[in-house]
VOGU-3710 file (C-alpha; in Angstrom, 3 decimals, decimal comma):
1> xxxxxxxxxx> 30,351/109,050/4,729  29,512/106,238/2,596  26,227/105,039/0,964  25,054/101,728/-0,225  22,698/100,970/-2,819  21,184/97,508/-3,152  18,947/97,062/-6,195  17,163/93,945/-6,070  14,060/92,715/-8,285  11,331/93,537/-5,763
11> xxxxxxxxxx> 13,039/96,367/-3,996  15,527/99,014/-3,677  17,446/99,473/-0,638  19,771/102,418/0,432  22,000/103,147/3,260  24,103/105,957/4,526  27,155/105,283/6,430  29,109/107,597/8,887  32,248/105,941/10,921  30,344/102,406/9,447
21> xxxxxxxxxx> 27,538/103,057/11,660  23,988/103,498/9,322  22,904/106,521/10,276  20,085/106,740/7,252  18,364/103,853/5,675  14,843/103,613/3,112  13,690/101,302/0,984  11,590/101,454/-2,420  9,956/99,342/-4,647  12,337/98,702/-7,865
31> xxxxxxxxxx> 10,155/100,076/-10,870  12,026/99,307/-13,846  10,915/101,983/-15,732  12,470/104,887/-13,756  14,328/107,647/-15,171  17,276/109,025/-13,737  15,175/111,926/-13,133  13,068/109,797/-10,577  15,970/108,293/-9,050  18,014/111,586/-8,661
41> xxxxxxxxxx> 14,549/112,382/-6,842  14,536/109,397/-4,919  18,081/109,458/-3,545  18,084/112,703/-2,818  16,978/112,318/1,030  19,424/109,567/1,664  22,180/112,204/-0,234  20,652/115,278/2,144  23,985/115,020/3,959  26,249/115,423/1,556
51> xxxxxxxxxx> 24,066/117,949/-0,772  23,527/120,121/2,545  27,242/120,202/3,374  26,950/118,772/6,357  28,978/115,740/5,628  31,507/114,736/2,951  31,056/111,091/0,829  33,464/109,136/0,428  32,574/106,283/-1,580  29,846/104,774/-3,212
61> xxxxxxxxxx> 28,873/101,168/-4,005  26,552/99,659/-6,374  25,121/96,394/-6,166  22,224/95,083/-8,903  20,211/92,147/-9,956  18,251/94,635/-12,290  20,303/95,405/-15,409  17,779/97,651/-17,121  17,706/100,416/-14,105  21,545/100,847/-13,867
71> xxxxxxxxxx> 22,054/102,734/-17,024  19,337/105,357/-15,366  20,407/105,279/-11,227  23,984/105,163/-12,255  23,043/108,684/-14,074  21,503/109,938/-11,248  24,277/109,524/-9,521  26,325/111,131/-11,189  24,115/113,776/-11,119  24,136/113,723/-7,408
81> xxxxxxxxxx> 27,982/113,657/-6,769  31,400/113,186/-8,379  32,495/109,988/-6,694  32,840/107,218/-8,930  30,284/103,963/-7,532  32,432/101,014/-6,478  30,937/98,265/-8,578  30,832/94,695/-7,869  32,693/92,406/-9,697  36,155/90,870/-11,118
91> xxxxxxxxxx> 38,968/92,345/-8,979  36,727/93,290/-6,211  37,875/92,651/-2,528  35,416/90,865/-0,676  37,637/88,626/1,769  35,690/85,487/0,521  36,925/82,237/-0,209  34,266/80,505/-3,136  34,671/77,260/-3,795  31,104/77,003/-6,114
101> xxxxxxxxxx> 31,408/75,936/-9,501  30,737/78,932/-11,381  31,725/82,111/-9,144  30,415/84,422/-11,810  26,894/83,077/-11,046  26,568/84,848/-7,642  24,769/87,796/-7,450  26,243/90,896/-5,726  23,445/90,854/-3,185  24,513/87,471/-2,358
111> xxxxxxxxxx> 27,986/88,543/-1,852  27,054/91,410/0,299  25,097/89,050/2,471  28,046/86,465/3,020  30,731/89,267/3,866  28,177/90,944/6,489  27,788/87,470/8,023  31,603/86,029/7,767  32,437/89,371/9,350  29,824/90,128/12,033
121> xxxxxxxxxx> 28,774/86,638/13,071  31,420/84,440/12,051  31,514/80,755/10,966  29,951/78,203/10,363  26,590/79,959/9,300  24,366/79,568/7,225  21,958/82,832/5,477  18,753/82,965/4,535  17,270/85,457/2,486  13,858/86,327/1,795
131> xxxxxxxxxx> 13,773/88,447/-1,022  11,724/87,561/-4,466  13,284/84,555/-4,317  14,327/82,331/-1,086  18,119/81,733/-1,038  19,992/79,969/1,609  23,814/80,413/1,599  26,121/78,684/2,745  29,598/79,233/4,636  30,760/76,332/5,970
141> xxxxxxxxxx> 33,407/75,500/9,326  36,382/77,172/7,167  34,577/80,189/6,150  34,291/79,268/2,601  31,367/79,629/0,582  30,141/76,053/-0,476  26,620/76,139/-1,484  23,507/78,130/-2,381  20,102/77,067/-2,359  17,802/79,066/-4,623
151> xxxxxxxxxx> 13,461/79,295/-4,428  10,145/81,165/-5,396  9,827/83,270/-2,570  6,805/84,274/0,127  5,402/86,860/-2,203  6,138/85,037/-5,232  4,491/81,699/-4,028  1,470/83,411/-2,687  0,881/85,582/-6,361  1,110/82,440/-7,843
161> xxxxxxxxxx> -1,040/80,838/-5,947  -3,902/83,515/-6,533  -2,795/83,809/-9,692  -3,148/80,322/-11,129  -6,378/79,332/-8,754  -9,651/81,329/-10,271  -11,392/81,097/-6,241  -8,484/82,098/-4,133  -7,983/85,513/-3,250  -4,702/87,652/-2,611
171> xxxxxxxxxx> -3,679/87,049/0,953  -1,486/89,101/3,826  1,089/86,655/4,717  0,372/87,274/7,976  0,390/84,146/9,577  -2,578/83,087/12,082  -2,332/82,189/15,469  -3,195/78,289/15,160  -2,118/76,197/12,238  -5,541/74,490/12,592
181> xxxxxxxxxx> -7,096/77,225/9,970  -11,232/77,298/9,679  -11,585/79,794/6,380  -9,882/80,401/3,283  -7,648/83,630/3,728  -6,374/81,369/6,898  -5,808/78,206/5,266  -3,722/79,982/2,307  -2,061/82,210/5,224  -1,202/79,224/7,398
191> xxxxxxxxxx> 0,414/77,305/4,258  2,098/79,634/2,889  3,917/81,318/5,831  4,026/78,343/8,008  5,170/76,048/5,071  8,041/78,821/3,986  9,553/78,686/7,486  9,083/74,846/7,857  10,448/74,548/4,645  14,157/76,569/5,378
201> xxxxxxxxxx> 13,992/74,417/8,798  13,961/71,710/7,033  16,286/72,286/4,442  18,854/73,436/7,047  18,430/70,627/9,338  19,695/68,616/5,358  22,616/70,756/5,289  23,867/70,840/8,829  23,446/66,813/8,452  25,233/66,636/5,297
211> xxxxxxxxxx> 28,495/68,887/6,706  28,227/66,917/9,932  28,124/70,130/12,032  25,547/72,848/13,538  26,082/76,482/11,980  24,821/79,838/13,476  21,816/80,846/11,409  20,986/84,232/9,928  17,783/85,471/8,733  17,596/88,771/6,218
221> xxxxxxxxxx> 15,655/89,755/3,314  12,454/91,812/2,734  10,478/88,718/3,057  11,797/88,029/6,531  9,513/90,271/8,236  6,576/87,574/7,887  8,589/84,782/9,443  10,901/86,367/11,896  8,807/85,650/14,652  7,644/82,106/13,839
231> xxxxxxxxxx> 11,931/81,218/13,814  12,889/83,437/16,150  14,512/80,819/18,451  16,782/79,486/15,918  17,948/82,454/13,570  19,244/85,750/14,542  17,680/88,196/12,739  19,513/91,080/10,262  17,232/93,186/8,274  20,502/94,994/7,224
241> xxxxxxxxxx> 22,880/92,396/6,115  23,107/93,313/3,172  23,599/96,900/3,067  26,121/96,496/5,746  27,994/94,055/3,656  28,539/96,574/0,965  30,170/99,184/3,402  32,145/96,288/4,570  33,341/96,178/0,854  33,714/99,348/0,583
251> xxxxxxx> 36,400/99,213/3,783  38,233/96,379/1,943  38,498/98,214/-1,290  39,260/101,872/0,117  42,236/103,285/-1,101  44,100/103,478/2,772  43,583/99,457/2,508
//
């Protein structure tokens, strides 16, 4: 069995892998100030397997955009098992071709997301990613990684928003029926969700025009939840891109390989 740990800066995701099929999965909100205490806690379900002997781990992998919580979670890890977390970086297999102009610069969630896609849906595509930021990646007709596109994202833009304007309340993001809003909490809903997927559309349509080709689209992140539906038609939705990217890494760096 393998598991995957994705720590990004609004959330925490974790998945447990038998014959690369995820056979557990949970997400939490990333609290910086956790002690490895809290995460041994935390990571126990996902670990039940292993800790109740029912199935053996094989390898871990680590993946953060949150340096202050991997001194702690890397503890509780250790805490949790002797197998030594796979970590992203220099050296690591991936399979990708990056032709950016400072590889370093990706993040390994990023990474995770464009091996999932180059492996389960092919190329062209292009990836976007609703996390606390917006990112649109792209892998163009080779399978290279050209370009990324980087965002405030839904949550982000709509905290803002509340934030900065004293007579605006906190809305749901859950967009209304009609665009043609007649209060408030609709008016901010409408913008803000509609806008976010208009927006991508838009930016995509600027890509696929600049490469002078159509690419498969792919739609992941946290944030994707509150504009699946409105681009349904044009993007195939993945809410586990990511995590399956990082078994996918784990395959390509496995000691058999």
């Amino acid at each position: 069995m393998n598991i995957c740990i994705d720590v990004g800066n609004s959330t925490i995701g974790i998945g447990a892998f038998k014959n690369n099929k995820l056979i557990e999965r949970m997400m939490i909100n990333t609290d910086p100030h956790f002690t490895e205490d809290e995460f041994y806690q935390l990571f126990k379900k996902p670990f039940s397997y292993v800790l109740e002997g029912k199935e053996t781990l094989d390898s871990i992998i680590f993946s953060s955009v949150v340096p202050q919580i991997n001194i702690p979670l890397l503890s509780a890890l250790k805490m949790l098992t002797d197998v030594e977390p796979i970590l992203i970086g220099p050296g690591t297999k991936t399979g990708l071709s990056i032709k950016v102009d400072n590889p370093m610069e990706i993040g390994n969630d990023l990474i995770a997301d464009l091996v999932a896609a180059k492996e389960q849906y092919g190329y062209p595509s292009i990836i976007t990613d609703l996390g606390t930021a917006s990112k649109i990646l792209v892998l163009d007709k080779n399978g290279v990684f050209i370009s990324c596109l980087i965002m405030p994202g839904l949550i982000l833009s709509a905290q803002s928003l509340s934030n900065k304007a004293a007579l605006l309340p906190e809305v749901s993001l859950i967009a209304p029926k009609s665009i043609l809003a007649k209060n408030t909490l609709s008016a901010m809903n409408a913008g803000i969700v509609y806008g976010h997927a208009d927006m991508i559309a838009g930016l995509i349509k600027r890509i696929e025009n600049e490469l002078g080709y159509d690419c498969k689209h792919i739609l992941t992140g946290g944030g994707a939840v509150y504009i699946k539906d409105i681009v349904k038609d044009d993007f195939v939705f993945d809410r586990d891109l990511n995590l399956n990217g990082l078994n996918i890494i784990i395959n390509k760096n496995s000691k058999e390989k």
